[in-house]
gemmi code that builds the backbone of each chain (N, CA, C; Angstrom):
import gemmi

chains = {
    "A": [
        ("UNK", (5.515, -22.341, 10.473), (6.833, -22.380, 11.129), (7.241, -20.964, 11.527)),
        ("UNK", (7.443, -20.724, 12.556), (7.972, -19.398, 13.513), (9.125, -18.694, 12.765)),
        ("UNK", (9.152, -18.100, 12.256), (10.509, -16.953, 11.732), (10.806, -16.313, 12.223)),
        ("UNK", (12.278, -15.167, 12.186), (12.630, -14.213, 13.033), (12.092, -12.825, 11.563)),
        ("UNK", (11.724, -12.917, 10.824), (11.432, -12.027, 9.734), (10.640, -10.915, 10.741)),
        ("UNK", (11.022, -9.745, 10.342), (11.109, -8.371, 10.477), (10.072, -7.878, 9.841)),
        ("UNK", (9.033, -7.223, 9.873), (7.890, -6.856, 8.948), (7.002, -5.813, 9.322)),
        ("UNK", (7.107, -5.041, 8.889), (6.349, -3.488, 9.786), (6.542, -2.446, 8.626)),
        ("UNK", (4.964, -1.577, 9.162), (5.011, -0.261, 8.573), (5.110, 0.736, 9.456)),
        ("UNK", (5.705, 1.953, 9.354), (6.631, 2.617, 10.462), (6.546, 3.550, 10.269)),
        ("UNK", (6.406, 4.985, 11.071), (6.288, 6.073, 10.718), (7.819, 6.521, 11.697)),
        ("UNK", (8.289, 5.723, 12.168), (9.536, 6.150, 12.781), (11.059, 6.128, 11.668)),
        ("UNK", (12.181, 7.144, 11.714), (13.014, 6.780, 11.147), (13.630, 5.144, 10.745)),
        ("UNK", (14.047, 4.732, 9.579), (14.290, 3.448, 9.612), (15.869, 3.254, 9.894)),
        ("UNK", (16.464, 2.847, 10.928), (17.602, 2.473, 11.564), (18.194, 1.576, 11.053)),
        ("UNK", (19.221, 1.874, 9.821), (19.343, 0.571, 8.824), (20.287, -0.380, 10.027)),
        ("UNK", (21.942, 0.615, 10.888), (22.266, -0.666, 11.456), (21.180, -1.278, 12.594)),
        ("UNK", (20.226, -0.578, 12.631), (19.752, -1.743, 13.703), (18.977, -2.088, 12.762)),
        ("UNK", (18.592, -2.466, 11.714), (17.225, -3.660, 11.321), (18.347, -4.714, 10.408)),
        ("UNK", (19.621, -4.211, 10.367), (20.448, -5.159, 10.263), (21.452, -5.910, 11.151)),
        ("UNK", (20.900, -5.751, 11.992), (21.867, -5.979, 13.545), (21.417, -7.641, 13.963)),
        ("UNK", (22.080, -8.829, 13.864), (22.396, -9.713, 14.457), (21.608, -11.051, 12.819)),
        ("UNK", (21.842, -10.404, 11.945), (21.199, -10.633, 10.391), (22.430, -12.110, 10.005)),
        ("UNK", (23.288, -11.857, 10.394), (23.983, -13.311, 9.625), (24.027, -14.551, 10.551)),
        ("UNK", (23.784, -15.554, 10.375), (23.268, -16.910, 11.005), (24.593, -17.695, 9.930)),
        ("UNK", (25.216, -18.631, 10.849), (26.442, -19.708, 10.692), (26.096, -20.311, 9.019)),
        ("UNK", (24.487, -20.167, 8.841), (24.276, -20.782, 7.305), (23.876, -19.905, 6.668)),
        ("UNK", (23.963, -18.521, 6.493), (23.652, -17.317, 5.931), (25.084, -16.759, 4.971)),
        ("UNK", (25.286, -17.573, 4.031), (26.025, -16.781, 2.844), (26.398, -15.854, 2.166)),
        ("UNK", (24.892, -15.003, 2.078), (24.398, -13.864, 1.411), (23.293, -13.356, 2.205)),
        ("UNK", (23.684, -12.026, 2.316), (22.329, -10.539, 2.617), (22.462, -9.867, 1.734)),
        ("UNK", (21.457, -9.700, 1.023), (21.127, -8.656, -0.044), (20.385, -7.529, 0.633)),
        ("UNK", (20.856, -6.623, 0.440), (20.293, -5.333, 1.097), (19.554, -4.643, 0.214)),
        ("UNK", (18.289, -3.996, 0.213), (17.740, -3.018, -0.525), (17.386, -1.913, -0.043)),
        ("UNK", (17.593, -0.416, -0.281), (17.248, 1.047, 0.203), (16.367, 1.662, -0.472)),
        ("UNK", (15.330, 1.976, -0.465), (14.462, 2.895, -1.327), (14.934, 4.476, -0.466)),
        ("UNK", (15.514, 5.127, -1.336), (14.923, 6.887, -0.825), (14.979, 7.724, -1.440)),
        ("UNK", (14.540, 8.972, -0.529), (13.878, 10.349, -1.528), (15.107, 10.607, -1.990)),
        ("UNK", (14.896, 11.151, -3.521), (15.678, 11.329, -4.317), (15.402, 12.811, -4.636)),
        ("UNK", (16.408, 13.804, -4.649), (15.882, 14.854, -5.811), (15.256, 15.464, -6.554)),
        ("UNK", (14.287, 15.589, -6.540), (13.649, 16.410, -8.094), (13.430, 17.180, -8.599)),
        ("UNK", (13.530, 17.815, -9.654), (13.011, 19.034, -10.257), (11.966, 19.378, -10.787)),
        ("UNK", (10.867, 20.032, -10.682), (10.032, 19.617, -11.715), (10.396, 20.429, -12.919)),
        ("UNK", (9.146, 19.809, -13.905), (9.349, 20.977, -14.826), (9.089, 22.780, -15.129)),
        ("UNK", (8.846, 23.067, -13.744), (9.009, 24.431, -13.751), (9.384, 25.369, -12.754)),
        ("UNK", (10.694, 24.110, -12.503), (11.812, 24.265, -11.170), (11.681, 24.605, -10.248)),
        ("UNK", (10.811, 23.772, -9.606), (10.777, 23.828, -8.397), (11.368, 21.977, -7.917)),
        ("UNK", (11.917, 22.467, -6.781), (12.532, 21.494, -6.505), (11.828, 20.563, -5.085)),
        ("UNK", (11.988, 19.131, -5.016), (11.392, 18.501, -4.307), (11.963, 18.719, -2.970)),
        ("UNK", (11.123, 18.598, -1.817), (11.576, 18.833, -0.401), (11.402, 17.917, 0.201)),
        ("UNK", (10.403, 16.795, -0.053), (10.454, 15.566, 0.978), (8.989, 14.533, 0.424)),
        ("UNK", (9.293, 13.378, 0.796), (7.761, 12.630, -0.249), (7.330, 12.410, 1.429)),
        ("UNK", (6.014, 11.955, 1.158), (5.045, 12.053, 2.417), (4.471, 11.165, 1.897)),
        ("UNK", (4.166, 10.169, 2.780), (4.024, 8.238, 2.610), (2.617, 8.186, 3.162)),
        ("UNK", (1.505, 7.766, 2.883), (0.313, 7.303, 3.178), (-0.219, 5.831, 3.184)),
        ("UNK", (-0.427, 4.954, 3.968), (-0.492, 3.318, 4.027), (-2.242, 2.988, 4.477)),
        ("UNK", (-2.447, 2.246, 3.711), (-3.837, 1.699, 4.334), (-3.031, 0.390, 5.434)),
        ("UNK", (-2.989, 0.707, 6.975), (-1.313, -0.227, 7.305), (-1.808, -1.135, 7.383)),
        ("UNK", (-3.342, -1.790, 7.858), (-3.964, -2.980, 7.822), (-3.462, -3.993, 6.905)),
        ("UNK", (-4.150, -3.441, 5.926), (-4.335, -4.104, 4.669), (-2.167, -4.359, 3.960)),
        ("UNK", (-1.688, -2.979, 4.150), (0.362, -3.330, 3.816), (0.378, -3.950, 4.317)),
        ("UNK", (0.548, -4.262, 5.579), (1.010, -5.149, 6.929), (1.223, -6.572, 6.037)),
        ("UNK", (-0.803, -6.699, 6.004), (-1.012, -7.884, 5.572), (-0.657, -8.495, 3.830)),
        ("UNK", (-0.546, -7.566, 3.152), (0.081, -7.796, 2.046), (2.133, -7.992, 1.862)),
        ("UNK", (2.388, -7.532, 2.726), (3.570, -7.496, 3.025), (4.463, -8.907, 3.718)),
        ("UNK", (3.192, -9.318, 4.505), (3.471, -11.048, 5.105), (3.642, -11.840, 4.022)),
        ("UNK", (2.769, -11.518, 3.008), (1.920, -12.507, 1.929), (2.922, -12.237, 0.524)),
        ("UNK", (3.638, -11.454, 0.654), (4.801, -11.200, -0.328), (5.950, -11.773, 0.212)),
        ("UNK", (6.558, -12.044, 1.749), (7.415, -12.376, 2.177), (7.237, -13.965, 2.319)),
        ("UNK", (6.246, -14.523, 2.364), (5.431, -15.833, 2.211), (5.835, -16.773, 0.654)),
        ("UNK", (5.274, -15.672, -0.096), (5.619, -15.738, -1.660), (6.999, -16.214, -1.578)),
        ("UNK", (8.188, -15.081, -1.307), (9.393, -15.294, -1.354), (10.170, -16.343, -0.857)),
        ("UNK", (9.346, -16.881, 0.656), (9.872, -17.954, 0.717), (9.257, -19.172, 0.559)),
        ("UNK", (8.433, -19.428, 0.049), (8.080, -20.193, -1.445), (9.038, -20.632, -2.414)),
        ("UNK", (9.424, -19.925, -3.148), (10.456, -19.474, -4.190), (11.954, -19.971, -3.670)),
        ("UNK", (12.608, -18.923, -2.614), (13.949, -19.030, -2.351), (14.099, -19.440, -0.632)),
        ("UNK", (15.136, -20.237, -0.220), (15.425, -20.824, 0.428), (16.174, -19.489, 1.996)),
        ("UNK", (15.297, -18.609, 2.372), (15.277, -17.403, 3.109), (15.269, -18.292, 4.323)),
        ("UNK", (16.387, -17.689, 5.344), (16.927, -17.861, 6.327), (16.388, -16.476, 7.212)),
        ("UNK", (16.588, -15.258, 6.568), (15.729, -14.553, 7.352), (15.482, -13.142, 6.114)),
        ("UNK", (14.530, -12.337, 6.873), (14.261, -11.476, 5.889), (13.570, -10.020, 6.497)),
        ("UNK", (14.204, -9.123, 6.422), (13.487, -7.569, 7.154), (12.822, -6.366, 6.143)),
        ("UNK", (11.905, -6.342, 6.079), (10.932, -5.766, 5.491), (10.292, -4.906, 6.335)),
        ("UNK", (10.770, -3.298, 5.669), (10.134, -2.095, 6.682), (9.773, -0.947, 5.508)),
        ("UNK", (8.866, -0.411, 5.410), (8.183, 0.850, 5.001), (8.102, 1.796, 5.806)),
        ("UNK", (8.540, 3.093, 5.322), (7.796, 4.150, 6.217), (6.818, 4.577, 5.902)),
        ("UNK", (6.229, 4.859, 6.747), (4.929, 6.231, 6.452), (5.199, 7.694, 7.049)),
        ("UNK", (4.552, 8.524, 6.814), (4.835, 10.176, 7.322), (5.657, 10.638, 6.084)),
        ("UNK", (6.168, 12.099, 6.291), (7.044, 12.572, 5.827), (8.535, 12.060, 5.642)),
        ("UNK", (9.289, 11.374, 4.836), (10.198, 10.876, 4.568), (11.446, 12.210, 3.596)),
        ("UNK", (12.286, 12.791, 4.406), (13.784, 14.009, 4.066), (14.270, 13.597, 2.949)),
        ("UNK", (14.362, 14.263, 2.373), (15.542, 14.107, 0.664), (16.615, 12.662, 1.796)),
        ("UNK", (17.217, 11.993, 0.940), (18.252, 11.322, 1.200), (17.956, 10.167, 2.116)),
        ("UNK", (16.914, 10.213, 2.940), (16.338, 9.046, 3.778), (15.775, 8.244, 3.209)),
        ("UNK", (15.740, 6.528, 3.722), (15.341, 5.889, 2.585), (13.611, 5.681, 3.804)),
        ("UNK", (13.127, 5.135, 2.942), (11.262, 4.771, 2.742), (10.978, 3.374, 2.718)),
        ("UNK", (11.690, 2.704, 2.291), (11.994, 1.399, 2.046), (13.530, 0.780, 2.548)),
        ("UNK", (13.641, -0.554, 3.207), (14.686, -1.327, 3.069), (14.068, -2.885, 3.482)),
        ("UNK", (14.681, -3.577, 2.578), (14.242, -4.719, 2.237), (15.800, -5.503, 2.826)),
        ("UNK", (15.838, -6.548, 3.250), (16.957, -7.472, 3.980), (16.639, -8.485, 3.584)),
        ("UNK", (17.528, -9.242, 2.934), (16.828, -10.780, 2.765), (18.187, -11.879, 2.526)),
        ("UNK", (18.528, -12.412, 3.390), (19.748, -13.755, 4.059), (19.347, -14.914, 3.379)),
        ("UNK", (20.239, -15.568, 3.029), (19.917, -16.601, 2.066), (21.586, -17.740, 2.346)),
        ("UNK", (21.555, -18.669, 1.588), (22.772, -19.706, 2.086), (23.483, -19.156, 0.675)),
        ("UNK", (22.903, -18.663, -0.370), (23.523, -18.348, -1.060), (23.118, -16.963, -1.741)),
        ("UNK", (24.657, -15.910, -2.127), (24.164, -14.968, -3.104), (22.886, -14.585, -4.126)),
        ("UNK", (23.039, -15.479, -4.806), (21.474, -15.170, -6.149), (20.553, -15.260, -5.462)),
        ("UNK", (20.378, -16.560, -4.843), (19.046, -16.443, -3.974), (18.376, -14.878, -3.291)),
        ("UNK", (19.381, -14.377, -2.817), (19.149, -13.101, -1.605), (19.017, -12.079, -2.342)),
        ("UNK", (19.915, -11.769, -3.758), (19.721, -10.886, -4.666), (18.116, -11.387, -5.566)),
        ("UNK", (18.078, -12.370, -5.518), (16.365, -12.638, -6.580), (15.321, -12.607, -5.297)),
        ("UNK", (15.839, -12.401, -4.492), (14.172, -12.619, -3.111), (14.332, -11.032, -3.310)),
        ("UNK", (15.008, -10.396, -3.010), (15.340, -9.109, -2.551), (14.377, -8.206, -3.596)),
        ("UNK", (14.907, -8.501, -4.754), (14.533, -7.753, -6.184), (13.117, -8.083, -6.801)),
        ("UNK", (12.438, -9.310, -6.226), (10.661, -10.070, -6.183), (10.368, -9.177, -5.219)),
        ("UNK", (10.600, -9.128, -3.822), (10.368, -8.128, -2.972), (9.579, -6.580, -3.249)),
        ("UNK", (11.008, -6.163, -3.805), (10.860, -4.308, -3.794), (9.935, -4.380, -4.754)),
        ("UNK", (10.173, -5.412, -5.846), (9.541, -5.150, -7.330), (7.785, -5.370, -7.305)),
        ("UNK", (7.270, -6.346, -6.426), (6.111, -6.946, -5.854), (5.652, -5.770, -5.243)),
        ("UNK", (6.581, -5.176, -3.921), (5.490, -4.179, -3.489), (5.543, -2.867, -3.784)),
        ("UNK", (5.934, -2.475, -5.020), (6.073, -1.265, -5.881), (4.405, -1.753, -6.473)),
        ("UNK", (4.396, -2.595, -6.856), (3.019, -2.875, -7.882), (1.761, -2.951, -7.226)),
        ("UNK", (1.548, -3.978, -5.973), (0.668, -3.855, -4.660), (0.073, -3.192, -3.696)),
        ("UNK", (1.288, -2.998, -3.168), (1.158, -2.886, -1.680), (0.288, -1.545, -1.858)),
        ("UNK", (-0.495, -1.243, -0.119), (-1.722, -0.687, -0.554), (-0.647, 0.775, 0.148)),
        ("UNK", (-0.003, 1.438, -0.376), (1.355, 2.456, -0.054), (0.630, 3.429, -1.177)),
        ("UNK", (0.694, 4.851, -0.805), (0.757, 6.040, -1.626), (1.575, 7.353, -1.469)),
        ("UNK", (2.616, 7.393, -2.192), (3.429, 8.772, -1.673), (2.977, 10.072, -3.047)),
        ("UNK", (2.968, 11.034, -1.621), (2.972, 12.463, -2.134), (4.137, 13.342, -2.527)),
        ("UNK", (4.556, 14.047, -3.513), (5.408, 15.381, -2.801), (5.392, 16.030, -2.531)),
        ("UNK", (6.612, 16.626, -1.810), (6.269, 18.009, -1.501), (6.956, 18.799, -1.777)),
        ("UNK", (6.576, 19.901, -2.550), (7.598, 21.206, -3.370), (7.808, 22.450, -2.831)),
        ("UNK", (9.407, 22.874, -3.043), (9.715, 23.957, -2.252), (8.728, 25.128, -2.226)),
        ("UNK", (7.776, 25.059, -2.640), (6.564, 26.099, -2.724), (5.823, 25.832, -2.306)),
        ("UNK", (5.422, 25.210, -1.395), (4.624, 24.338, -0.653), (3.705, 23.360, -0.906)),
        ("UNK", (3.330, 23.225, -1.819), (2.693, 22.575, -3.291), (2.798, 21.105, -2.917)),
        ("UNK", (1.884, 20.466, -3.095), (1.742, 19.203, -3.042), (1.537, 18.158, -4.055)),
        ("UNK", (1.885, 16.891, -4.950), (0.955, 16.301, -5.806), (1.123, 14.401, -5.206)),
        ("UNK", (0.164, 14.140, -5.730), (0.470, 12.681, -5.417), (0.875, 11.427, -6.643)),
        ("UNK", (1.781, 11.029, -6.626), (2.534, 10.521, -7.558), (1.352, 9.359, -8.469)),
        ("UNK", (1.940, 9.468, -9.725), (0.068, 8.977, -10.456), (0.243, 7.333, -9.837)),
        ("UNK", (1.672, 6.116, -9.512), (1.217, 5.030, -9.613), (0.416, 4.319, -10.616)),
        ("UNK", (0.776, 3.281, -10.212), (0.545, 1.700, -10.445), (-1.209, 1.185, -10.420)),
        ("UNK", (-1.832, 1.047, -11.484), (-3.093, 0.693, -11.003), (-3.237, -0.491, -10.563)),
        ("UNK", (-3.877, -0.990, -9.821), (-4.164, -2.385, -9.405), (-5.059, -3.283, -9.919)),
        ("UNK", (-5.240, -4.194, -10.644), (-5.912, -4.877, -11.143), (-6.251, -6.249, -10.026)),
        ("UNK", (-7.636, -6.301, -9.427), (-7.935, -7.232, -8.890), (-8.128, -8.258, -9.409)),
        ("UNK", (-7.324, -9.307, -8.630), (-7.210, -10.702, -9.698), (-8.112, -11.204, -10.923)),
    ],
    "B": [
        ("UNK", (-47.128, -8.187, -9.362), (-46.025, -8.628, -8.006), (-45.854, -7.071, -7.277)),
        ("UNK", (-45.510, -7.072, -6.219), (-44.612, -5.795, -5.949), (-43.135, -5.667, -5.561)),
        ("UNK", (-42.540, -4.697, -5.751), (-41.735, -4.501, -5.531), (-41.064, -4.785, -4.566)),
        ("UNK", (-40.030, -5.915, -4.365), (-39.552, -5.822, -3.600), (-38.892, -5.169, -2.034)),
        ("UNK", (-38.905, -5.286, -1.362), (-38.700, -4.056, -0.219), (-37.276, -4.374, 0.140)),
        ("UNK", (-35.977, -3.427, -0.057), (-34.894, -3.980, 0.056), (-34.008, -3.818, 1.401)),
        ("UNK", (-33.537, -4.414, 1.952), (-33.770, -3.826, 3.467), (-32.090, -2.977, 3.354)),
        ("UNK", (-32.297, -2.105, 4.189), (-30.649, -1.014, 3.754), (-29.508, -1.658, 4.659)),
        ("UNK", (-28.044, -1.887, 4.440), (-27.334, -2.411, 5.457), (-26.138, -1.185, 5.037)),
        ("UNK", (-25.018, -1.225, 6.587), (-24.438, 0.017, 6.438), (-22.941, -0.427, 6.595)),
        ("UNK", (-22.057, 0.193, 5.863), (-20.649, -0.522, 5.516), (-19.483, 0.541, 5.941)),
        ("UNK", (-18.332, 0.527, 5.965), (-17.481, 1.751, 6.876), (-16.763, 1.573, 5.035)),
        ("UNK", (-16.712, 2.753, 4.429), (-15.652, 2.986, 3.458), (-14.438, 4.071, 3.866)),
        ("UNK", (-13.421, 3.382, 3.256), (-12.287, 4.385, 3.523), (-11.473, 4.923, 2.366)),
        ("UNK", (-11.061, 5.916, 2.520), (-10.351, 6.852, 1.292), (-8.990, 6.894, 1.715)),
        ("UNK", (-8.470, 6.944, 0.407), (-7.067, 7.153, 0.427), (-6.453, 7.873, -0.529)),
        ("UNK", (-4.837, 8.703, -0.172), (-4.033, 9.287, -1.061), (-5.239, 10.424, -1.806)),
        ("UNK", (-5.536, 10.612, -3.030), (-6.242, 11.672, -3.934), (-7.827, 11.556, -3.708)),
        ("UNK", (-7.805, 10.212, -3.238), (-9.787, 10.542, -2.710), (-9.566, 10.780, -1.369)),
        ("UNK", (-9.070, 10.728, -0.773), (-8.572, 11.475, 0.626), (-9.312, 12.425, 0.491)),
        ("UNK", (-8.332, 13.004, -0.095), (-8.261, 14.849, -0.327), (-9.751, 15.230, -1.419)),
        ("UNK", (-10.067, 14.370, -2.298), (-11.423, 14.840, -2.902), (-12.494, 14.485, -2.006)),
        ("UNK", (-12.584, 13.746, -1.014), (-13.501, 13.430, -0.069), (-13.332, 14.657, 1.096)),
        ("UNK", (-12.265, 15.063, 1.012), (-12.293, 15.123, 2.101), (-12.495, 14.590, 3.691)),
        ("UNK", (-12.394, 13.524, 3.573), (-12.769, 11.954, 4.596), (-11.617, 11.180, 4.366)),
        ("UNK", (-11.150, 10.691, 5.505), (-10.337, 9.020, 5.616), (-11.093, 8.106, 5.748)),
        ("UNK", (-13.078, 8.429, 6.268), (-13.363, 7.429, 6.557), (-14.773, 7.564, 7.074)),
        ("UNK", (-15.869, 7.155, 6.129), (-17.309, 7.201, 6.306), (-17.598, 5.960, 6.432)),
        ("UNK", (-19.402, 6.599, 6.922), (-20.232, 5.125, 6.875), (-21.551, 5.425, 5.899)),
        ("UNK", (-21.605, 4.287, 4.861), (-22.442, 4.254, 3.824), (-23.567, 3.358, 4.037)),
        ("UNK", (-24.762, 3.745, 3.738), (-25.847, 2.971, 3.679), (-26.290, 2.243, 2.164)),
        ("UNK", (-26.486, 1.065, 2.030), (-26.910, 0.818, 0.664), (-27.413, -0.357, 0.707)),
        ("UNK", (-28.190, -0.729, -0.306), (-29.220, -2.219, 0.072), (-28.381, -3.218, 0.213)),
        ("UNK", (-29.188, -4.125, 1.053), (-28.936, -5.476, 1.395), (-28.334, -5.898, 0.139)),
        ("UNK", (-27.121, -6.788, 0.201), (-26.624, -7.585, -1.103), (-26.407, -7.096, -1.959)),
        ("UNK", (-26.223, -5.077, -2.125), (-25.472, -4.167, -2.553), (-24.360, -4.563, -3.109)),
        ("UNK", (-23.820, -4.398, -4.181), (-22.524, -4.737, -4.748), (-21.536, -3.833, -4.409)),
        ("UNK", (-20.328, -4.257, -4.921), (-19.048, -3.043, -4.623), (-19.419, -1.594, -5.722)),
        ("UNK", (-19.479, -1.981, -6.686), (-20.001, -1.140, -7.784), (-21.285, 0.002, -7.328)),
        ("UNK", (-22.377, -0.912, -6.648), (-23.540, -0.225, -6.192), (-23.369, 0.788, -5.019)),
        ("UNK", (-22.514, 0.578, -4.108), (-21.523, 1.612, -3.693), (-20.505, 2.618, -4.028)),
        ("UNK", (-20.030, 2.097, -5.088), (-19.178, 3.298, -6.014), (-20.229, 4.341, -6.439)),
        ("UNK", (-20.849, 3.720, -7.191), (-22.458, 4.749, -7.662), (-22.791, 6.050, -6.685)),
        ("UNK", (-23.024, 4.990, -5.689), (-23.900, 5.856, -4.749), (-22.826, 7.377, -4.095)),
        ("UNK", (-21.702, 6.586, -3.846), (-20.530, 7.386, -3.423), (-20.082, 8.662, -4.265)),
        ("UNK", (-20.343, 8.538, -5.490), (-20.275, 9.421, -6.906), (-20.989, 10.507, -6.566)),
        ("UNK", (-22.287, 10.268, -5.988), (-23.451, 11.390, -5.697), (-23.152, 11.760, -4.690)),
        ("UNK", (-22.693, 11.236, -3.608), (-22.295, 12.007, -2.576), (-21.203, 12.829, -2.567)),
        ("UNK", (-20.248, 12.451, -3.026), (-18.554, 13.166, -3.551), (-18.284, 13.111, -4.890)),
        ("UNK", (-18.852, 13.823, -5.677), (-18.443, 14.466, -7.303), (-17.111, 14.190, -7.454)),
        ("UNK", (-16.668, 14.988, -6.494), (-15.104, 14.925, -6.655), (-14.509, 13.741, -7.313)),
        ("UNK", (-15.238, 12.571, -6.787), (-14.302, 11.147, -7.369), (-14.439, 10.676, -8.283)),
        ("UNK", (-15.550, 10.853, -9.168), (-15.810, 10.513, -10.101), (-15.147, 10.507, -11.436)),
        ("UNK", (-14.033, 11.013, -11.083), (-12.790, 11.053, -12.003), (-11.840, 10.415, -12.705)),
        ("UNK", (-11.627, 9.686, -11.059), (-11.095, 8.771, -10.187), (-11.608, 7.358, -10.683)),
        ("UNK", (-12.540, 7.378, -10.324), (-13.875, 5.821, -9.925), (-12.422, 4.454, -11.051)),
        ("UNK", (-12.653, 5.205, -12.610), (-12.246, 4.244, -13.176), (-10.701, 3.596, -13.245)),
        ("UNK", (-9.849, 4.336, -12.482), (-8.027, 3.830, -11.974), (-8.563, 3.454, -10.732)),
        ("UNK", (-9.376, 2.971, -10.018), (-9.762, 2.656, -8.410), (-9.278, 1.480, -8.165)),
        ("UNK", (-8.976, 0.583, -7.471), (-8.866, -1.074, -7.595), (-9.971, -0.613, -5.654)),
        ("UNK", (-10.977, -1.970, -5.735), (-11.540, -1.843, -4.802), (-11.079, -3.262, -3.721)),
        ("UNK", (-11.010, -2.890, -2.062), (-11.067, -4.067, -1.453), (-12.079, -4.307, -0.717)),
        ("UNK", (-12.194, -5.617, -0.080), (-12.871, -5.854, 1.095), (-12.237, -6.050, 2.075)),
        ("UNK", (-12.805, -5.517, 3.577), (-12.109, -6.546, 4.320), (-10.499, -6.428, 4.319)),
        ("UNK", (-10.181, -5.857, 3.669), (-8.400, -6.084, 3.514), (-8.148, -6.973, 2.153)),
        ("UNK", (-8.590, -7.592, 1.522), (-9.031, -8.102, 0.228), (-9.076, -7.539, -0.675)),
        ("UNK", (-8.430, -7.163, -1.925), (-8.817, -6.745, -3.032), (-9.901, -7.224, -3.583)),
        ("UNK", (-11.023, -7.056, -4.409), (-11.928, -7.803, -4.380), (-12.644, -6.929, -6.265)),
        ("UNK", (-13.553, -7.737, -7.029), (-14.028, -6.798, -8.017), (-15.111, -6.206, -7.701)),
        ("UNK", (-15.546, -5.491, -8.877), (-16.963, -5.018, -8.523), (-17.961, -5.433, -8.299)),
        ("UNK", (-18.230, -6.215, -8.913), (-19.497, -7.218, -8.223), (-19.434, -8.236, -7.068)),
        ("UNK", (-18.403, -7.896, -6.474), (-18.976, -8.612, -4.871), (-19.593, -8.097, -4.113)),
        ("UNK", (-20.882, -8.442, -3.710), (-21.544, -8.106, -2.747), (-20.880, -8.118, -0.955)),
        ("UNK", (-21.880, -7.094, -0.597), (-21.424, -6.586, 0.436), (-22.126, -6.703, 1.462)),
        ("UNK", (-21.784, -7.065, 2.738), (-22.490, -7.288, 3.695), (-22.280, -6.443, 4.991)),
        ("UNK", (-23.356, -6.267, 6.043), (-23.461, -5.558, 6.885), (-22.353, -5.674, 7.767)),
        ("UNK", (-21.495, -4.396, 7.992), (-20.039, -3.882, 8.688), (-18.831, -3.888, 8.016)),
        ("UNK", (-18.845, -4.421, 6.640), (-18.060, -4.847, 5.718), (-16.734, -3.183, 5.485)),
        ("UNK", (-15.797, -3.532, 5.536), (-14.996, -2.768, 5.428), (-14.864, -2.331, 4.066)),
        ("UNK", (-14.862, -0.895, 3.069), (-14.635, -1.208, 1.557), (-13.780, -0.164, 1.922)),
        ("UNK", (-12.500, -0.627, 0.669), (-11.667, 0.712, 0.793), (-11.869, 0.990, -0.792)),
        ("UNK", (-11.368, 2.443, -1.242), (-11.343, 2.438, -2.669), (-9.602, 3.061, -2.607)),
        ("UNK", (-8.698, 2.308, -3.733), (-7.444, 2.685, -3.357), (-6.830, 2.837, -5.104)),
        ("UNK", (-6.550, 4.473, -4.712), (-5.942, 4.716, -5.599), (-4.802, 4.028, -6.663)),
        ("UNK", (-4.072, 3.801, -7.928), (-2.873, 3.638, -8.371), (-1.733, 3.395, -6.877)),
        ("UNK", (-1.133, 2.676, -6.604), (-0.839, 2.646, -5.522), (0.581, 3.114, -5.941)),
        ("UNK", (1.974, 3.824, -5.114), (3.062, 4.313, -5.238), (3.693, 3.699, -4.070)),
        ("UNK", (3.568, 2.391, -3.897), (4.992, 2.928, -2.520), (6.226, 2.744, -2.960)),
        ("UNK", (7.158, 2.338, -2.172), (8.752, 1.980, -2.061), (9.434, 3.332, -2.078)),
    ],
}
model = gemmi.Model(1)
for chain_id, residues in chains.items():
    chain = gemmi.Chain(chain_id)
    for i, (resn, *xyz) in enumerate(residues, 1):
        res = gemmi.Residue()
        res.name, res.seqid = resn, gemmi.SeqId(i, " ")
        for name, pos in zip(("N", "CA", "C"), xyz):
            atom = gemmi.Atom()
            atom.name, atom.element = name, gemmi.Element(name[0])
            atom.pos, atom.b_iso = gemmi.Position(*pos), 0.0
            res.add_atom(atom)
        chain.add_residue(res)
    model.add_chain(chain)
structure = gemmi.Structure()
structure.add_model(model)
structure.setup_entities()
């Protein structure tokens, strides 16, 4: 069945009002919104974070990313749903992630939303780096993957 | 008997995130026998790039776009990626 679901990996800024732009439908109750972004950091020998830098095998996200949104609506009764990652260099304060997910009711949109982020934190074939005001690079240790 | 003669078939592997950078490669082409396993490619890959061997055992391997284990065999053009602990969101 044809959906209007939103689903891409992106190396372009993510435009929250536009990937939320025309999102509520006459039977749409609830949008649960989700933001992933760069946050702050210090390390431990103060140097401070300047920006995470996103690496995607995008084939393989793309397609894991359908197959999580598939999952979800399985589960919960999704009216529509926008699912975007970036890749590239991602600025302190920009988010990396936003997850959208419309539902007829609240819980629903808050439990698709939160299977979502939480699913492709563990999966998805995504790797971010940082990058430190010293120019310094490391890549964050992650999630191992255990093939089924 | 003799030895079998194993005929070589050649597969595109791709690196990512920290074997990236220990490969130095996003993206070779490996030769290894016919009906070669995923594993029998890790091996071989070890000798070619030290570097990963570090690595090898946090790896999750795919096919194809497939996560897949080590003992699936592999066939001629077969895509293998080896993918680090993965981090997104």
């Amino acid at each position: 069945m044809p959906t209007d679901d939103h689903i891409a990996i992106t190396s372009a800024a993510i435009d929250t009002a536009e990937a939320l732009k025309d999102f509520s439908t006459s039977a749409t109750g609830g949008v649960a919104i989700f933001l992933g972004c760069t946050r702050a950091e210090r390390s431990s020998d103060g140097r401070d974070l300047v920006a995470l830098d996103y690496q995607a095998y995008e084939e393989m996200a793309v397609r894991q990313l359908h197959a999580l949104v598939a999952a979800a609506r399985s589960r919960w009764p999704i009216i529509r749903c926008t699912l975007l990652h970036r890749i590239g260099r991602v600025a302190l304060g920009e988010p990396s992630v936003l997850i959208a997910v419309g539902t007829p009711h609240r819980a629903e949109s808050f439990d698709a939303c939160r299977f979502l982020i939480d699913e492709l934190k563990k999966s998805a074939a995504i790797w971010k780096q940082e990058i430190w005001t010293d120019g310094q690079t490391s890549w964050v240790p992650g999630t191992p993957v255990s093939p089924r | 008997m003799t030895n079998p003669v194993f005929q070589m078939i050649q597969i595109k592997v791709k690196f990512f995130a920290v074997l990236r950078d220990a490969t130095g490669a996003a993206e070779v082409s490996l030769q290894i026998p016919d009906q070669g396993s995923v594993d029998d490619a890790l091996q071989r890959l070890i000798v070619i790039y030290p570097a990963i061997a570090r690595h090898v055992d946090r790896v999750a391997t795919a096919v194809n776009l497939a996560y897949v284990g080590r003992d699936y065999r592999l066939a001629s053009g077969d895509e293998l990626a080896l993918l680090p602990p993965v981090s997104g969101g």
